[in-house]
PyMOL CGO cylinders between C-alpha atoms (Angstrom):
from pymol import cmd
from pymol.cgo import CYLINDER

trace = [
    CYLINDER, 0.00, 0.00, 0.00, 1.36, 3.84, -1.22, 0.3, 1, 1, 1, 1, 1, 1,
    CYLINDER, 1.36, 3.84, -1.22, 0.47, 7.37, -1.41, 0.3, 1, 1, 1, 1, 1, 1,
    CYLINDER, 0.47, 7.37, -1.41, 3.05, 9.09, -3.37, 0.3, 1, 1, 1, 1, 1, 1,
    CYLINDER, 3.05, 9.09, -3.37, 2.38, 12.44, -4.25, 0.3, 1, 1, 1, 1, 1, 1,
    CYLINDER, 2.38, 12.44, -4.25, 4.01, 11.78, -8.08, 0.3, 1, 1, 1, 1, 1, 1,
    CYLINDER, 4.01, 11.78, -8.08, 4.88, 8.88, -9.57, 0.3, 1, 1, 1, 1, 1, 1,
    CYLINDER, 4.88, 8.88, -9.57, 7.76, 6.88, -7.92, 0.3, 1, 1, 1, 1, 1, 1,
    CYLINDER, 7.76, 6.88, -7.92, 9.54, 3.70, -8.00, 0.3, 1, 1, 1, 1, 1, 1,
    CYLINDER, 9.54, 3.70, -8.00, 8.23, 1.84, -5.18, 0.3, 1, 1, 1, 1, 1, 1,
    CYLINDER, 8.23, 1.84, -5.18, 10.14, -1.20, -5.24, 0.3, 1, 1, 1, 1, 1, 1,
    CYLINDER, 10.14, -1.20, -5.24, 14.31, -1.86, -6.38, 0.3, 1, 1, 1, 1, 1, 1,
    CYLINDER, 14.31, -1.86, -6.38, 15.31, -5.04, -8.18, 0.3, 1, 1, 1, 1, 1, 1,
    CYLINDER, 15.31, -5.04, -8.18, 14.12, -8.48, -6.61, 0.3, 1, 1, 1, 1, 1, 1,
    CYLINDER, 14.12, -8.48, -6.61, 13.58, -11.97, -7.10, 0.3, 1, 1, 1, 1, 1, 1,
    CYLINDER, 13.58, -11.97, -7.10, 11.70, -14.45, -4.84, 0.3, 1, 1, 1, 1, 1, 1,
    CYLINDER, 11.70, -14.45, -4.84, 13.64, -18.16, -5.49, 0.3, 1, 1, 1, 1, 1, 1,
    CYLINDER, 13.64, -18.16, -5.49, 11.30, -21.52, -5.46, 0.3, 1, 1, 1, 1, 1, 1,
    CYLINDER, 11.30, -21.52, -5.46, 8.01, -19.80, -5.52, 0.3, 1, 1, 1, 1, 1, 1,
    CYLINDER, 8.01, -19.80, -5.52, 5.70, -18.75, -7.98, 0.3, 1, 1, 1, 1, 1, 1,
    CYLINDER, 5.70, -18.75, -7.98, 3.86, -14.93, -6.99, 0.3, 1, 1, 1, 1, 1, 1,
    CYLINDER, 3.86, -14.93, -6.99, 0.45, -14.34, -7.49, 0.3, 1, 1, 1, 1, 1, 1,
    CYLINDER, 0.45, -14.34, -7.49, -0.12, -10.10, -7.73, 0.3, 1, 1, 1, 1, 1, 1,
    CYLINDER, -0.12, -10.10, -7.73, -3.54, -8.82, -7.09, 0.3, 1, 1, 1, 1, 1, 1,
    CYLINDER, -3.54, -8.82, -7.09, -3.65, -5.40, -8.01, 0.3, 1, 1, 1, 1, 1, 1,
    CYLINDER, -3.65, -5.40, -8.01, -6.81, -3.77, -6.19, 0.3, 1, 1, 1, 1, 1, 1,
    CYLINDER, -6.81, -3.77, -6.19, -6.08, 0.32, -6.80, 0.3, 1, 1, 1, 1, 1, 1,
    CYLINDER, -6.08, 0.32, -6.80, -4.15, 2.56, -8.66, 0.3, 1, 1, 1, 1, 1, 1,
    CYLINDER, -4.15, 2.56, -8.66, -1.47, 1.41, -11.54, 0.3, 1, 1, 1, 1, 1, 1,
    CYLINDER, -1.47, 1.41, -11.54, 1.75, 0.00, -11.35, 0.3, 1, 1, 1, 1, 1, 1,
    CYLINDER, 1.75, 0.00, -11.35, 4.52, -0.40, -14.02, 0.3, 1, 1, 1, 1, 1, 1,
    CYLINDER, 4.52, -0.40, -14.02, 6.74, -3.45, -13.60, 0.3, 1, 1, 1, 1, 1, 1,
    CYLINDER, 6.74, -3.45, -13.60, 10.00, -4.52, -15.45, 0.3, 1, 1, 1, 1, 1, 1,
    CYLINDER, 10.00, -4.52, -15.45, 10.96, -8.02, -15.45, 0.3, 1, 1, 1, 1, 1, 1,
    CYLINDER, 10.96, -8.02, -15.45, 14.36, -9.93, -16.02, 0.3, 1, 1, 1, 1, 1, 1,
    CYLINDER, 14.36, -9.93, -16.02, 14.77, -13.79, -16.10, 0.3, 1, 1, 1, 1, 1, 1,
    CYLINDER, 14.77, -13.79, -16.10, 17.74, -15.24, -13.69, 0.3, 1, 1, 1, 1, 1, 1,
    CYLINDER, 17.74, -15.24, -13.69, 18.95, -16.17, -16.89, 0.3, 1, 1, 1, 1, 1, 1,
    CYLINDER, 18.95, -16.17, -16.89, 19.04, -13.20, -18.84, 0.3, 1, 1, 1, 1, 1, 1,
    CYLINDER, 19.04, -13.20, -18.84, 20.57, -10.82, -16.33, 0.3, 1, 1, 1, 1, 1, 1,
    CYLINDER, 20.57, -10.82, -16.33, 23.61, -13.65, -15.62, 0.3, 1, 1, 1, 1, 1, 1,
    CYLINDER, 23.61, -13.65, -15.62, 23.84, -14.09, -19.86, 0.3, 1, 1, 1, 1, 1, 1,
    CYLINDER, 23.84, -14.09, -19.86, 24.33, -10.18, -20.28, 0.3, 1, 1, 1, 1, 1, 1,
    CYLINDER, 24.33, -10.18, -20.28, 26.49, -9.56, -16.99, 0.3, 1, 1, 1, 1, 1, 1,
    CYLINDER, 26.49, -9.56, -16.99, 24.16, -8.39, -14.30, 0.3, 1, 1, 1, 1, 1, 1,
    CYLINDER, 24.16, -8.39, -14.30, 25.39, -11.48, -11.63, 0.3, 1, 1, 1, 1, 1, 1,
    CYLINDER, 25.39, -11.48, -11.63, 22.19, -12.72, -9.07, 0.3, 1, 1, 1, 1, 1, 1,
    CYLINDER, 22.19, -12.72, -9.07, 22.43, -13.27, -5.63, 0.3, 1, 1, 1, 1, 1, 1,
    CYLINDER, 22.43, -13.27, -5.63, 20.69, -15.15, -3.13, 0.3, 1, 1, 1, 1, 1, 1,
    CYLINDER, 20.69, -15.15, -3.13, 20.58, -14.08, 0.32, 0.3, 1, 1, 1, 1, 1, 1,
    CYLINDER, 20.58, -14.08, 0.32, 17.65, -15.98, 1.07, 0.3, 1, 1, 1, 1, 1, 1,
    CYLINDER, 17.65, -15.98, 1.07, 15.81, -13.43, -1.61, 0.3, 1, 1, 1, 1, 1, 1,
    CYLINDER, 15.81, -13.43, -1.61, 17.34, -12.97, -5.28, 0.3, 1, 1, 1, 1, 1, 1,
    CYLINDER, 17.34, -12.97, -5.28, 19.56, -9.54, -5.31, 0.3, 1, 1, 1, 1, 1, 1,
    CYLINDER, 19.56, -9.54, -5.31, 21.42, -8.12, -8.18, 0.3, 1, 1, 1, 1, 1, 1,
    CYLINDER, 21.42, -8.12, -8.18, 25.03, -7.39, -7.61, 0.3, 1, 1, 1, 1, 1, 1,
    CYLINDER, 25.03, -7.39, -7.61, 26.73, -6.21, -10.88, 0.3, 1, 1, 1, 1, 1, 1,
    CYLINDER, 26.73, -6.21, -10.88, 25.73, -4.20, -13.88, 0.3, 1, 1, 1, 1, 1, 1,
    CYLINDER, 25.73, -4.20, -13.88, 24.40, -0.61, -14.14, 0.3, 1, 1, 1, 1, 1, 1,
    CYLINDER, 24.40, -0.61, -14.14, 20.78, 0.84, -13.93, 0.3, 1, 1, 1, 1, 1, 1,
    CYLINDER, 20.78, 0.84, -13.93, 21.36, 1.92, -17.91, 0.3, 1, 1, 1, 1, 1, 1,
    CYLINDER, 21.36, 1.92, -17.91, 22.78, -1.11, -18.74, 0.3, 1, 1, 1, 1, 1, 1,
    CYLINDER, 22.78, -1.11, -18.74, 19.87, -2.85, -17.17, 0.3, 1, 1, 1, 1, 1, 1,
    CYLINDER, 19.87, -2.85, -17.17, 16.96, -1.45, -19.44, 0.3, 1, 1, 1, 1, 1, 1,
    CYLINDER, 16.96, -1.45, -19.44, 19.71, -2.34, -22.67, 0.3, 1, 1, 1, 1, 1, 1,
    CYLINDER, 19.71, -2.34, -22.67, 19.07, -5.86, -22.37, 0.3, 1, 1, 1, 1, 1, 1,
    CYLINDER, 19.07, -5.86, -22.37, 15.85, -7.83, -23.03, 0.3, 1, 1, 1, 1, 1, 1,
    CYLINDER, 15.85, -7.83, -23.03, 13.00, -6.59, -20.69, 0.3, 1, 1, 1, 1, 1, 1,
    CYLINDER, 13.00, -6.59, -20.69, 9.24, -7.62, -20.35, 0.3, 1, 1, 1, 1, 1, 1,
    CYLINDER, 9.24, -7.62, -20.35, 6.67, -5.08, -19.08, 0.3, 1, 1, 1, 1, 1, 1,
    CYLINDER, 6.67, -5.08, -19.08, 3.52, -5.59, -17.30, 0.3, 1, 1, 1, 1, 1, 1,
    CYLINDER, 3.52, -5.59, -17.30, 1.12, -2.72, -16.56, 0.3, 1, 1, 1, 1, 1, 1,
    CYLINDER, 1.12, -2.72, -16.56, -1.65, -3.54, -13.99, 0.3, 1, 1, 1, 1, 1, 1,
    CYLINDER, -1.65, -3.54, -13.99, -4.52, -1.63, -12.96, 0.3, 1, 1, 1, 1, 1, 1,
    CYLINDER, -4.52, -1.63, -12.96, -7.52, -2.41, -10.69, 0.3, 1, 1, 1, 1, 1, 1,
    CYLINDER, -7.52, -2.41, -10.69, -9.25, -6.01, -10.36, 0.3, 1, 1, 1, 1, 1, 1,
    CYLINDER, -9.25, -6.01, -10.36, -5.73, -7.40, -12.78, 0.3, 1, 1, 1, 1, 1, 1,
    CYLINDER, -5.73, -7.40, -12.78, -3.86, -10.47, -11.38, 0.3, 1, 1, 1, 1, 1, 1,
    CYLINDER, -3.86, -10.47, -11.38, -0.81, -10.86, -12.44, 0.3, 1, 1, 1, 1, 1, 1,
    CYLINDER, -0.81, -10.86, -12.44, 1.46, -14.20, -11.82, 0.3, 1, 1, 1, 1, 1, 1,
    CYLINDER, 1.46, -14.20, -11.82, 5.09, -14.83, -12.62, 0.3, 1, 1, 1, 1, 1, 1,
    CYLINDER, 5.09, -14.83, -12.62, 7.53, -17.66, -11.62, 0.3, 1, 1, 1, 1, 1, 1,
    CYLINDER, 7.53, -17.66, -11.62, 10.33, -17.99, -9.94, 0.3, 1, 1, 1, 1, 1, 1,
    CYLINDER, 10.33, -17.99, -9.94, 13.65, -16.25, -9.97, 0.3, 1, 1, 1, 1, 1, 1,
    CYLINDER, 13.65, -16.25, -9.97, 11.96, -13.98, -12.54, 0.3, 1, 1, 1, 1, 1, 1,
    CYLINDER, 11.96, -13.98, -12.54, 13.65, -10.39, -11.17, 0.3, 1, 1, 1, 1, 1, 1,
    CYLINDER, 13.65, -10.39, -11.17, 11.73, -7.23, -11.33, 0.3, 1, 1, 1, 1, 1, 1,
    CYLINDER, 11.73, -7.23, -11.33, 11.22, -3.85, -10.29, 0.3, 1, 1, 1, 1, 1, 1,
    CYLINDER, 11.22, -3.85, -10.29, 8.00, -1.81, -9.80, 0.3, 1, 1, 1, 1, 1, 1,
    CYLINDER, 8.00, -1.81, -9.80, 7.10, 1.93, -9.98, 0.3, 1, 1, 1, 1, 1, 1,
    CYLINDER, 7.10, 1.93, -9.98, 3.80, 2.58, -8.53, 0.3, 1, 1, 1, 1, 1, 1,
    CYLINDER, 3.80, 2.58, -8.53, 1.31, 6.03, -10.11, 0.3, 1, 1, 1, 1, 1, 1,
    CYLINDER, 1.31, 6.03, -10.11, 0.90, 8.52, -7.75, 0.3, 1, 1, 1, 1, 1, 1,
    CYLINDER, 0.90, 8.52, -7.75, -1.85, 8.39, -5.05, 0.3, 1, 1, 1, 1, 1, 1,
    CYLINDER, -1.85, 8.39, -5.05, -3.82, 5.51, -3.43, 0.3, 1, 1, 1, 1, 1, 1,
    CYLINDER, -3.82, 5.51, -3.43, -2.24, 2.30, -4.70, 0.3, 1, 1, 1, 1, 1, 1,
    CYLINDER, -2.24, 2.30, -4.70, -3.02, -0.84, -3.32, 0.3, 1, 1, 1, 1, 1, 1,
    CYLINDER, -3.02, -0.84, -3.32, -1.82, -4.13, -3.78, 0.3, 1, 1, 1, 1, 1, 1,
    CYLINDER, -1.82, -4.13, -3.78, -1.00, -7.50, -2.21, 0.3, 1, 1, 1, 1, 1, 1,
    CYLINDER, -1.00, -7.50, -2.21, 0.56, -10.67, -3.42, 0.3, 1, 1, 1, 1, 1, 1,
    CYLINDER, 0.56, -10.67, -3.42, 0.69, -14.59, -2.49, 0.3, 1, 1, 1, 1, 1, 1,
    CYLINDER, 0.69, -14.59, -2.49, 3.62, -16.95, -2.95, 0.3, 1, 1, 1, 1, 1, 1,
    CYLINDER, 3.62, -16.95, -2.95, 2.85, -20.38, -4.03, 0.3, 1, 1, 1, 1, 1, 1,
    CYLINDER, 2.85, -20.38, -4.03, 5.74, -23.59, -3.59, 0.3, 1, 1, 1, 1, 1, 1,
    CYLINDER, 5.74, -23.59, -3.59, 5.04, -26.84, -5.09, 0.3, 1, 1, 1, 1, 1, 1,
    CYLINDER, 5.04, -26.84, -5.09, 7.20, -29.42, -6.96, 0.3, 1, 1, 1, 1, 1, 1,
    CYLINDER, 7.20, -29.42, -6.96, 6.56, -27.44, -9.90, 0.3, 1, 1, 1, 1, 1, 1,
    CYLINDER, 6.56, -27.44, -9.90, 7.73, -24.32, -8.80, 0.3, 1, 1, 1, 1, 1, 1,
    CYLINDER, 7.73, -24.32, -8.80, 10.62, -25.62, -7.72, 0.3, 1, 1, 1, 1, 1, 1,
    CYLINDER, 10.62, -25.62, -7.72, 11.92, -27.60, -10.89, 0.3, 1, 1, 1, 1, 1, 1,
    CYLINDER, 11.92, -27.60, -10.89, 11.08, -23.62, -12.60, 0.3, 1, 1, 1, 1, 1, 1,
    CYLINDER, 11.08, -23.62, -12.60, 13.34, -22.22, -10.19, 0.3, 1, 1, 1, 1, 1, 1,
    CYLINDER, 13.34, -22.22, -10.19, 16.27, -25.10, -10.97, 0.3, 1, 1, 1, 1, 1, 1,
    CYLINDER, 16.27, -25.10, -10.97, 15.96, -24.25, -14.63, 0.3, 1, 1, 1, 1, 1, 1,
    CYLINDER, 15.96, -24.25, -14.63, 16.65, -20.78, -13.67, 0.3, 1, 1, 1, 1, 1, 1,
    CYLINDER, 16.65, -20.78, -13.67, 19.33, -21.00, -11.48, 0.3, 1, 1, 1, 1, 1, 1,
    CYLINDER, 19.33, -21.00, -11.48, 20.35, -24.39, -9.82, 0.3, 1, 1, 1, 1, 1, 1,
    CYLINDER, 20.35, -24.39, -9.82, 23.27, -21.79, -8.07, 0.3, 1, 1, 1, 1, 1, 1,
    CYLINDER, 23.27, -21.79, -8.07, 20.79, -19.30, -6.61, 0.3, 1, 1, 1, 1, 1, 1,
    CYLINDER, 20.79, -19.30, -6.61, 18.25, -22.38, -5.98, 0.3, 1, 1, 1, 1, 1, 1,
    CYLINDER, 18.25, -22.38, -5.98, 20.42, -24.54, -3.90, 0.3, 1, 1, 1, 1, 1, 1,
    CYLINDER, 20.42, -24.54, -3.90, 22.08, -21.33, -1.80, 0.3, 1, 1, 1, 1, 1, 1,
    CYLINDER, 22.08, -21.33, -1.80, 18.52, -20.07, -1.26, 0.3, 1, 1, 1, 1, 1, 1,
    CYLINDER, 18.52, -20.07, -1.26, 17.60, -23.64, 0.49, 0.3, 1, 1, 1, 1, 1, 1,
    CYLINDER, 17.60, -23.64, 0.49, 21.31, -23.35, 1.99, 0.3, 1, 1, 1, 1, 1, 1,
    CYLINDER, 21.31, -23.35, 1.99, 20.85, -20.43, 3.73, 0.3, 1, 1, 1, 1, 1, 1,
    CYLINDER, 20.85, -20.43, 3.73, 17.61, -20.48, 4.50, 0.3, 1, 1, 1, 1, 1, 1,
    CYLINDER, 17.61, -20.48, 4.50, 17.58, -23.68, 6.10, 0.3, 1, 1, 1, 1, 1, 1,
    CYLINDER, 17.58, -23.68, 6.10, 20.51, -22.48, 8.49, 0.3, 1, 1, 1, 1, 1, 1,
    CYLINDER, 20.51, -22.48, 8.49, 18.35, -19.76, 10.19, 0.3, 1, 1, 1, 1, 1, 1,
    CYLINDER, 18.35, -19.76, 10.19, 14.75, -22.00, 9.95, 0.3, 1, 1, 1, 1, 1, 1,
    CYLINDER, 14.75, -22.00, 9.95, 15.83, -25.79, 10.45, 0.3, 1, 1, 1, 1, 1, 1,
    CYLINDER, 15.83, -25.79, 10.45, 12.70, -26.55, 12.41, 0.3, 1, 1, 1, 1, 1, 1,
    CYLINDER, 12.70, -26.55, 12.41, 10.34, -24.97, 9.68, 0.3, 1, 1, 1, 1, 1, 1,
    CYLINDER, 10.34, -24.97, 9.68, 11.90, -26.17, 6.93, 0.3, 1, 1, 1, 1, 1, 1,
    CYLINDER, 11.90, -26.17, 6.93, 11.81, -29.45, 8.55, 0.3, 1, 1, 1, 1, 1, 1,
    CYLINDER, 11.81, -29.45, 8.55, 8.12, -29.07, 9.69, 0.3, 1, 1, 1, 1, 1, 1,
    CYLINDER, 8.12, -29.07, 9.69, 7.58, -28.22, 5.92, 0.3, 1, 1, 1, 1, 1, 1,
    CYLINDER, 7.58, -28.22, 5.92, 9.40, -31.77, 4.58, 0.3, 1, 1, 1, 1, 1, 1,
    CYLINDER, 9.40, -31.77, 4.58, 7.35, -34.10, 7.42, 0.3, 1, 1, 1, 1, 1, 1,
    CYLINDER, 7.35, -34.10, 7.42, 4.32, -32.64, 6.96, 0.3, 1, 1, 1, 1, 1, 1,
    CYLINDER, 4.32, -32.64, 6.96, 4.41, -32.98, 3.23, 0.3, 1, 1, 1, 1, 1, 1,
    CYLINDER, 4.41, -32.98, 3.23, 5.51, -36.56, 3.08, 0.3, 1, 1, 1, 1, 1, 1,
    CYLINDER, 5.51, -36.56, 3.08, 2.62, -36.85, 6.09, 0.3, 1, 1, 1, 1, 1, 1,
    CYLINDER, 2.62, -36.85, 6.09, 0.13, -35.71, 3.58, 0.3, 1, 1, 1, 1, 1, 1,
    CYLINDER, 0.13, -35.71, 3.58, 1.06, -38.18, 0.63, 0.3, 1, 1, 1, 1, 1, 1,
    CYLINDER, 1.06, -38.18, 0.63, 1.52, -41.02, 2.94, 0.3, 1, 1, 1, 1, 1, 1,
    CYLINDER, 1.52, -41.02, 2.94, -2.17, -39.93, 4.48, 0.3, 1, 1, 1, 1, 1, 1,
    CYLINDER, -2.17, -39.93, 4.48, -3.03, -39.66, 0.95, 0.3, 1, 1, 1, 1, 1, 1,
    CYLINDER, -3.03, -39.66, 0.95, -2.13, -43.08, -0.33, 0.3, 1, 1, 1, 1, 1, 1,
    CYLINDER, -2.13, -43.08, -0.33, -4.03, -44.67, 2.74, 0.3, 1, 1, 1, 1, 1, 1,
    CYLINDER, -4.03, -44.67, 2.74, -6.80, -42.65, 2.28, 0.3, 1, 1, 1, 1, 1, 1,
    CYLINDER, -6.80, -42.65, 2.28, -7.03, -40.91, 5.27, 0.3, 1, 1, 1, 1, 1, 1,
    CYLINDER, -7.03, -40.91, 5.27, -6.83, -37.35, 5.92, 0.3, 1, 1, 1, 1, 1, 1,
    CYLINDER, -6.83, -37.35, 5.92, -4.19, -34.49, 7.01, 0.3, 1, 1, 1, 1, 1, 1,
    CYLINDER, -4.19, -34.49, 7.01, -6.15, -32.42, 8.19, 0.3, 1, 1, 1, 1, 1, 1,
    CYLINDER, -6.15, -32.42, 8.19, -4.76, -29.46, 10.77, 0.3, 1, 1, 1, 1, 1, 1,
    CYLINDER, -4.76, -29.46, 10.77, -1.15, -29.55, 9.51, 0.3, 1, 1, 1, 1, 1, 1,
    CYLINDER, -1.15, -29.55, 9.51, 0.59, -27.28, 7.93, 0.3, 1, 1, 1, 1, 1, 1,
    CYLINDER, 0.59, -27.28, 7.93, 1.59, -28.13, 4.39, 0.3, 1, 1, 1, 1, 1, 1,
    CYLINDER, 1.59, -28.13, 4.39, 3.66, -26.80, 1.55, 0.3, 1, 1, 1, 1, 1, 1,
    CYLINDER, 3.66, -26.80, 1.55, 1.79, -24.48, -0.72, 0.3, 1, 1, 1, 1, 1, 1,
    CYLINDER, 1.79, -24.48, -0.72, 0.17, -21.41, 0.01, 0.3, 1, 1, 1, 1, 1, 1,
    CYLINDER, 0.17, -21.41, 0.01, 1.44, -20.24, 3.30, 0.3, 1, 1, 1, 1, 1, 1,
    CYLINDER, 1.44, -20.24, 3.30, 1.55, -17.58, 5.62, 0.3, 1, 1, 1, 1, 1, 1,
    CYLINDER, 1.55, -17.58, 5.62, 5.33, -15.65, 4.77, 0.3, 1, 1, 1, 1, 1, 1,
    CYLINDER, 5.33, -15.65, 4.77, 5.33, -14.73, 8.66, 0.3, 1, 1, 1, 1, 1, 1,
    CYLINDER, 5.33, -14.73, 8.66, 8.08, -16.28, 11.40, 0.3, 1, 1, 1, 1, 1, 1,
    CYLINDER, 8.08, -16.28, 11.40, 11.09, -16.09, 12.56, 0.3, 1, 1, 1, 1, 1, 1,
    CYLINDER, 11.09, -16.09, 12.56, 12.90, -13.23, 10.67, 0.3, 1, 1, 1, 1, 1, 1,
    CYLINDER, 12.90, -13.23, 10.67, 16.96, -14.49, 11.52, 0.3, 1, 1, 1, 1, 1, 1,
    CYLINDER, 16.96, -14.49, 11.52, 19.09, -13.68, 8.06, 0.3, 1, 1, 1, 1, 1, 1,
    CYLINDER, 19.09, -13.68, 8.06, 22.36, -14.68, 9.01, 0.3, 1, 1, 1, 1, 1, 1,
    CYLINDER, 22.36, -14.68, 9.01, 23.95, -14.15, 5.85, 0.3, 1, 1, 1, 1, 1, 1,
    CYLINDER, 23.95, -14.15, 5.85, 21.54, -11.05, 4.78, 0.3, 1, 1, 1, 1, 1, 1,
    CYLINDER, 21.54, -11.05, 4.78, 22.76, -9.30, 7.89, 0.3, 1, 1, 1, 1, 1, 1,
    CYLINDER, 22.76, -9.30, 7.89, 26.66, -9.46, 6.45, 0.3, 1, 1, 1, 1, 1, 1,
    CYLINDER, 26.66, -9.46, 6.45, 25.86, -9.35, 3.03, 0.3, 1, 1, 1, 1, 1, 1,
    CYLINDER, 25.86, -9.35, 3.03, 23.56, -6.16, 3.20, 0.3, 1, 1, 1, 1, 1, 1,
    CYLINDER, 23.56, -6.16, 3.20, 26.00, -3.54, 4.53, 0.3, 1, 1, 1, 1, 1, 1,
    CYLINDER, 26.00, -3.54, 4.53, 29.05, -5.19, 2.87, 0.3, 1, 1, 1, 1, 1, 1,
    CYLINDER, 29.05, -5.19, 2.87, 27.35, -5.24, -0.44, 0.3, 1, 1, 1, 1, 1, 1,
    CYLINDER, 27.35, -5.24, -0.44, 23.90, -4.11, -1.51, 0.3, 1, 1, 1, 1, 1, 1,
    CYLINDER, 23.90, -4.11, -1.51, 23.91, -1.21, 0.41, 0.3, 1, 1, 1, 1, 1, 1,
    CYLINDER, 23.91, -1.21, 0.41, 26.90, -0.40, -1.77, 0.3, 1, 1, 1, 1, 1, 1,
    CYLINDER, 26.90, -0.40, -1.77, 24.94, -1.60, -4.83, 0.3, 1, 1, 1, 1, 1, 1,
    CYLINDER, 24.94, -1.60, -4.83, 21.96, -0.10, -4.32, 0.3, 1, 1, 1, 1, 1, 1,
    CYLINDER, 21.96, -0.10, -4.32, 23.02, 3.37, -3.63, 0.3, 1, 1, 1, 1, 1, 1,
    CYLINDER, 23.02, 3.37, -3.63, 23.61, 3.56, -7.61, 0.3, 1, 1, 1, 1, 1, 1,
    CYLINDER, 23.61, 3.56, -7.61, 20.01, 3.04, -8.13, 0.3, 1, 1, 1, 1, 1, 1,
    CYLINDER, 20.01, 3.04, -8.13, 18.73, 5.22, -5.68, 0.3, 1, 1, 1, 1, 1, 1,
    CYLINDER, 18.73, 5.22, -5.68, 20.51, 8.09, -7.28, 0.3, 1, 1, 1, 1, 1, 1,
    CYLINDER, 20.51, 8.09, -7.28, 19.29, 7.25, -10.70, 0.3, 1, 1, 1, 1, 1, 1,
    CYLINDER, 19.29, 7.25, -10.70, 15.97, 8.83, -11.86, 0.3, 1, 1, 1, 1, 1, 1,
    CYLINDER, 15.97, 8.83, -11.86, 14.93, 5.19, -13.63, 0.3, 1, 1, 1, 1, 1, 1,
    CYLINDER, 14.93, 5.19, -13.63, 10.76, 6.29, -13.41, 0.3, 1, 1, 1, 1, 1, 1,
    CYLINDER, 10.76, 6.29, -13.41, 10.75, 7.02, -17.37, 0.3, 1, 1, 1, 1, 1, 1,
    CYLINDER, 10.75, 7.02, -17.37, 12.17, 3.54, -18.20, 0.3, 1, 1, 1, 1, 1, 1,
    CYLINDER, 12.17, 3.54, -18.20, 8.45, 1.94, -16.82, 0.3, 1, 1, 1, 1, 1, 1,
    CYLINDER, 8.45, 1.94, -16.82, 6.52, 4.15, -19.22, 0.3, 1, 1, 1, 1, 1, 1,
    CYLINDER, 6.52, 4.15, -19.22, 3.43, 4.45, -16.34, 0.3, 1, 1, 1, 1, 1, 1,
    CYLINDER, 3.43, 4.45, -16.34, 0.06, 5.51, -18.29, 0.3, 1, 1, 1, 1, 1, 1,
    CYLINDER, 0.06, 5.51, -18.29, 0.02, 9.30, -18.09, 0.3, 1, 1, 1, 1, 1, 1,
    CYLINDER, 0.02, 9.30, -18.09, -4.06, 8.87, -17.08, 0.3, 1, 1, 1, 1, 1, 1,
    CYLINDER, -4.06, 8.87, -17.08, -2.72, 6.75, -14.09, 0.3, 1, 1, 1, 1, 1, 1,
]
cmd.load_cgo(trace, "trace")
């Protein structure tokens, strides 16, 4: 949710590994630019994850040179995109309201190995290290459910993998040391760059 008084980039370069988002734009318009995990390694732009996806190299001009999707959403539009699939978002000024849901399945997954089997398997790495129990909770209660499956029975009350609530315990061991270190240092080139032009937001927003 935003209330800019002009149009704005509301979000920097990001990529959400294993999961597949679902967007539900509900007011205002947003502009967002995409990038595959793939096409920002190919052209020099390296990816990071720290759990999340992060860009560490290239230059915001560079960025817009090489081969870029755009989605613009307005009011009642869902949009969905896969895995590792970086992108930034400039919101239109005034009320803008959105919210989105992350989906992981087996499917979702094998997307997110074409991507990037680097950024995949670090994502589970370091993730894992600061959630062992809910990872773990995650890996019982999913083979619960097909063995409860196969017997006919029912599972019922547990937590399984799928949509979830994204809340918990919010340790990011490597995040913490990467962050200052790194983006920080990264990111302070985009901050300073005027990039709102590049996502082309109706004028009528």
């Amino acid at each position: 949710m935003s209330y800019f008084p002009y149009d704005a980039v509301s979000s920097p370069i990001h990529a959400a590994p294993i999961a597949q988002t679902f967007s539900v734009q509900c007011y205002g318009t947003k502009a967002w630019l995409f990038w595959s995990s793939r096409t920002l390694n190919a052209h020099g732009h390296r990816t990071v994850t720290h759990p999340a996806g992060g860009v560490i190299t290239g230059t915001p001009e560079g960025i817009v040179r090489i081969p870029t999707t755009r989605a613009v959403v307005g009011p009642n539009d869902l949009l969905v995109f896969g895995p590792l699939q970086y992108h930034a978002v400039a919101s239109a000024k005034g009320k803008n309201i959105m919210f989105a849901i992350r989906k992981v399945d087996k499917n979702s997954f094998r997307a997110s190995m074409r991507q990037s089997a680097h950024d995949t398997v670090f994502h589970l790495i370091r993730y894992l290290y600061d959630r062992p129990q809910q990872y773990l909770a995650i890996i019982f209660d999913s083979i619960k459910a097909k063995y409860d499956a196969q017997l006919g029975g029912s599972d019922a009350g547990g937590s399984k993998l799928g949509f979830s609530d994204a809340g918990g315990p919010d340790r990011k061991s490597f995040q913490d040391k990467y962050q200052p270190t790194i983006s920080d240092v990264y990111r302070s080139m985009y901050v300073n760059h005027d990039g709102i032009d590049y996502f082309q937001l109706p004028k009528d927003a």
